[in-house]
N, C-alpha and C positions, 0 to 999 in steps of 0.2 A: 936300776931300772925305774921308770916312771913311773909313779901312783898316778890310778883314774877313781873315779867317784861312780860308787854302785849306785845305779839304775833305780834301786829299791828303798836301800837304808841312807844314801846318801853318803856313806862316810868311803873316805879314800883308802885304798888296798895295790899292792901289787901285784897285778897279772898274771895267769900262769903264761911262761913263753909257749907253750903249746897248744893252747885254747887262743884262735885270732879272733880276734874283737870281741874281748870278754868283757862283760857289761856289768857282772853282778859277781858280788863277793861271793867269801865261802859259806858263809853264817847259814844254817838252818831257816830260817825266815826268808832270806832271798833267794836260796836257791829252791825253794815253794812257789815264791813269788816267780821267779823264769820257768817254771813247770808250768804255772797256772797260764802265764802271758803266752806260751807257747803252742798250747794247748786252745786256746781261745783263737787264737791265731789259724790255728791248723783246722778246727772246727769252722771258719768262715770262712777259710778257701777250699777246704777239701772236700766232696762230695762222697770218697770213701771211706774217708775218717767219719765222715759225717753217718753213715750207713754204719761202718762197722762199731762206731760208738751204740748206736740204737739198737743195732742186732743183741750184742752184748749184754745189754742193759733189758731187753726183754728175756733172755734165755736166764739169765739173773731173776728175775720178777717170777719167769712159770717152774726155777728150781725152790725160791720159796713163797708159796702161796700165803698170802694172808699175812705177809710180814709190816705192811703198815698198820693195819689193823693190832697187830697185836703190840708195833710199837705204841700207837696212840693208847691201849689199852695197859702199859707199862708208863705210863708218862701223861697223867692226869692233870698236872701241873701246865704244861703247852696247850693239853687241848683247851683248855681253859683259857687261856691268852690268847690262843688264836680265835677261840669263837669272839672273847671280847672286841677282840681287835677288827674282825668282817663286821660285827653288830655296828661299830665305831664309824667304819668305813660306810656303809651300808648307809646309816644316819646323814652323815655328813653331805650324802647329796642326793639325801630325801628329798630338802624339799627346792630344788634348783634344776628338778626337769622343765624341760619346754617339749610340749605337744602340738602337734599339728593341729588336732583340731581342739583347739583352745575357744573358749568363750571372749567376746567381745567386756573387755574389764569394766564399761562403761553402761551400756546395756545387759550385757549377761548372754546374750543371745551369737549364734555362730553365722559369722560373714564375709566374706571375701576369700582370698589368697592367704597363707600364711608362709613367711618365707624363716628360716632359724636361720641367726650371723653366728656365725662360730668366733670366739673368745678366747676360750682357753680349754686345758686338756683335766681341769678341774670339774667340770660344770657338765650333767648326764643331759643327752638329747633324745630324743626317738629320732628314726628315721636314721641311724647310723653317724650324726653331726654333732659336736659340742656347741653349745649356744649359751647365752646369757639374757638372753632378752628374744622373746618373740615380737617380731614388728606388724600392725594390722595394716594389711591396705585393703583399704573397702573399694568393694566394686559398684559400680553405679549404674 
């Protein structure tokens, strides 16, 4: 029979004849991998997958109360990483706001229109916009 090249790891394998259009070996790792792809899959077309994934997962949460809590309370080590990690993020686009009513950088003083050009998905705006530069048009 003919060898195909799994989907996941790359390496070539022969098929089961009863599985048609088998895409991924048998290896442990891939056959995660086709769980996962399936499931991602199934999650963005299906609306009762979609529902009964989230029912699940709440009756899960009020059978045990308090269990992030007492994870993060078992695991001092994360919490720690992740606060550094938000502080980090947090910083980073301290100081790359653009505000609406921004001061005139020239006089100091607030005038005209402000309009934000959006740039990239780096860079924090108000008003719901990413921006990199506020531009003054003065009104006259």
């Amino acid at each position: 029979m003919q060898k195909v090249r799994c989907a996941h790891c790359g390496s070539r394998f022969v098929p089961d004849p009863r599985i048609k259009n088998q895409r991924y070996c048998g290896k442990l790792q891939c056959q995660r991998a086709r769980k996962t792809s399936w499931q991602r899959q199934k999650l963005a077309a299906d609306p009762d997958y979609q529902a009964d994934k989230r029912d699940s997962q709440r009756a899960w949460l009020s059978r045990n109360p308090g269990y992030w809590q007492n994870w993060r309370a078992r695991h001092p080590g994360y919490v720690e990483r992740n606060r550094i990690g938000q502080e980090n993020r947090r910083n980073r686009c301290k100081n790359r706001v653009a505000k609406m009513d921004a001061l005139d950088p020239f006089s100091g003083i607030k005038t005209g229109s402000y309009y934000i050009i959006p740039d990239s998905d780096e860079i924090v705006a108000k008003m719901d916009a990413s921006a990199k530069k506020v531009r003054l048009i003065l009104m006259t």
